[in-house]
Structure formats: C-alpha cells, structure tokens
Legacy VTK file of the C-alpha trace (Angstrom):
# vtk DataFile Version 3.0
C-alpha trace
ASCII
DATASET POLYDATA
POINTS 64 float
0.000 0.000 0.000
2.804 2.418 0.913
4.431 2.001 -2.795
0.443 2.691 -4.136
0.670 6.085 -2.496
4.164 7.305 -3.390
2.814 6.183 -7.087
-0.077 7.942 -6.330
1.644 11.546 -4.585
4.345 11.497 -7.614
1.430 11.327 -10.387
0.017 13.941 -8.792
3.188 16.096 -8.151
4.764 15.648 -11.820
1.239 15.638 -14.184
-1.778 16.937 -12.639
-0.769 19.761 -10.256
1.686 21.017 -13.466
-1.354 21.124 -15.258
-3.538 23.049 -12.309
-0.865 25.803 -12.573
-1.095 26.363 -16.279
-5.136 27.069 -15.664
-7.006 29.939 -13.618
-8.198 28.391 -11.124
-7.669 30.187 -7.671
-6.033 27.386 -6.137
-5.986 29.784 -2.478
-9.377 29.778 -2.428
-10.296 26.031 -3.259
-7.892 24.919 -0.819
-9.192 27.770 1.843
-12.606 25.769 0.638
-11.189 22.511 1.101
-9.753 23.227 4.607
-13.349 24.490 5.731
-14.888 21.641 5.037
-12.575 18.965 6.402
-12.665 21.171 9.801
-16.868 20.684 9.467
-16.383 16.864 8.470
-14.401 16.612 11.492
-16.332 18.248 13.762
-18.858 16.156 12.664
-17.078 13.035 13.652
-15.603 14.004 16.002
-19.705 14.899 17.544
-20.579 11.493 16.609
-18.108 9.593 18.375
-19.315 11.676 21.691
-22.463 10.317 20.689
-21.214 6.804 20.553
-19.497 6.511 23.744
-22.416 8.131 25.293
-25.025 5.375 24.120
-22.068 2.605 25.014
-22.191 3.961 28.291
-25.952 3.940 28.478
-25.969 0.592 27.330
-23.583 -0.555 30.282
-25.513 0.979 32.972
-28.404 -0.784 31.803
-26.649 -4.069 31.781
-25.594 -2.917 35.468
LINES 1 65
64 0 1 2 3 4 5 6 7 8 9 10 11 12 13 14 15 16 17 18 19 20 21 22 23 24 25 26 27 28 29 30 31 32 33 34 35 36 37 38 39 40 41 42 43 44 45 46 47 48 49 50 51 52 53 54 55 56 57 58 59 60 61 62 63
C-alpha cells in the first residue's frame, strides 16, 4: 500500500498539479474551501463519536 501512495503523490506532483498551474483556477481559495470543510467533516465526527461513547455507556448501565 505504501508504494500505491508514493505512485499515487508522484502522479500527482509531476502531471496533474503542473497542469492546475497552467489554468485559472484560484487554487488559495479552493484549498481555503477545502480546509473548511474537512474542519466541518471533522467536527462532525468528532460529535458522533461523543455520541457513541455516550449510548455505550448507556448501554452498560443498563446491563448494570
């Protein structure tokens, strides 16, 4: 798997951010865009896991 991703981080390094430069795209603001919405994704997850370990403990007290 860890060969997969070098492949994978080179191909993107040497052909498609090469040709991401050459267009006018704002790449600042897609990756300010980007960034924003992995922080909500995680916040998200991060909420449901609470929510997880607080029906796990429910579940053990009534098991108690």
């Amino acid at each position: 798997m860890g060969e997969w991703v070098k492949h994978h981080v080179k191909e993107e390094e040497t052909e498609m951010f090469p040709k991401l430069r050459k267009t006018d795209m704002d790449m600042t603001s897609i990756g300010a865009e980007l960034a924003e919405r992995k922080a909500e994704l995680m916040a998200e997850d991060d909420e449901a896991g609470k929510e997880e370990k607080l029906d796990g403990e429910a579940d053990e007290e009534e098991e108690s």
